[in-house]
N, C-alpha and C positions, 0 to 999 in steps of 0.2 A: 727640418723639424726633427728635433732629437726625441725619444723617450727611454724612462730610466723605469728601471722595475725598482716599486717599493718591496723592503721586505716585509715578509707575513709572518703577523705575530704569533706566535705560539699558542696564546688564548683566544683565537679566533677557532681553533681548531682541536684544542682539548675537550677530553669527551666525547668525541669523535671516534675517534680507535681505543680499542680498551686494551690494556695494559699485554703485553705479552709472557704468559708463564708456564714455563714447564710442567705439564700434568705427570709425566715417566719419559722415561727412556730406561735404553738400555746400553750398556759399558761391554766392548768388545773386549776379548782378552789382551792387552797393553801388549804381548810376544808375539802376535801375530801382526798388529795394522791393517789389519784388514780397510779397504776401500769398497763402498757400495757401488754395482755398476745399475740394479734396476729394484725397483718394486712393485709389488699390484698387491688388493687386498680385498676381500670379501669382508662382508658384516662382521663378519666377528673375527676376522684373522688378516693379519700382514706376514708378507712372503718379502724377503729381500735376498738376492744373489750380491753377494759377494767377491772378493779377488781371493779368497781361501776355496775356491772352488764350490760351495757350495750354499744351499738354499736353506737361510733361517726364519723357520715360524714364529710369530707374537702372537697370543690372545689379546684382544684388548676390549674391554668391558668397563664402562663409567670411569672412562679415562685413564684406564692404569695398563700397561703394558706390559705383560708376562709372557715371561721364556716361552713357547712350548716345543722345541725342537728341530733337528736339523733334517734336509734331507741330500744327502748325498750320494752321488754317483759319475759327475762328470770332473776330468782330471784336469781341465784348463778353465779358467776364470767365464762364468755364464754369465752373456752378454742381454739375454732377453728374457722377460718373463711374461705369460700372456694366461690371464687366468682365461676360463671361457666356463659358459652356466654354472658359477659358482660350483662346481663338481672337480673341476681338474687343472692343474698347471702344465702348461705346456713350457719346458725349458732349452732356450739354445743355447750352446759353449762354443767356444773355439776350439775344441776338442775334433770338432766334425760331426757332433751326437746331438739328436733334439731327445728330448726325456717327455714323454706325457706323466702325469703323476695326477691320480686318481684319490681325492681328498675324502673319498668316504671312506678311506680304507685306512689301517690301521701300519699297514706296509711302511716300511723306511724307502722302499726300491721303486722304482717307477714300472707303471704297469704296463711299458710298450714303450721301445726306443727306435729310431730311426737315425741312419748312417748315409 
């Protein structure tokens, strides 16, 4: 007993998935290349580690995605990122360094490192 798979028509299944479309992003600098290694995000903000060593903030609000800045500190490419009670990032590198970084604060530095 042989059986053969029919193909599935396309119209059995449209309308189904709705169309996929870019709400924003955002365009790294073309002279760096940077490579994403992690992200985590709270309600209103996206954190992404990078291979430029360090941690870029997004606002994002009714689907638009905006800059809002960097934080830097560690000198090798940060392999982890772990937000915890929407308050603070916790960053690892391959540096040898974890970074806590306290999101109430206005600070670019992190407010307590471990080695």
């Amino acid at each position: 007993m042989s059986y053969s798979a029919k193909p599935m028509q396309l119209s059995v299944i449209e309308g189904l998935i709705p169309p996929i479309r870019k709400k924003s992003f955002y365009q790294f600098d073309n002279n760096s290349s940077p490579y994403i290694y992690d992200i985590t995000a709270t309600s209103t903000h996206c954190f992404i580690s990078d291979s430029n060593h360090q941690i870029t903030s997004f606002a994002y609000t009714n689907s638009n995605l905006t800059f809002a800045g960097k934080l830097n500190y560690h000198t090798d490419a940060i392999t982890k990122l772990k937000l915890h009670k929407n308050q603070f990032i916790i960053s690892s590198s391959k540096d040898g360094r974890i970074a806590l970084w306290d999101l109430r604060t206005p600070n670019s530095q992190p407010t307590n490192v471990f080695q």
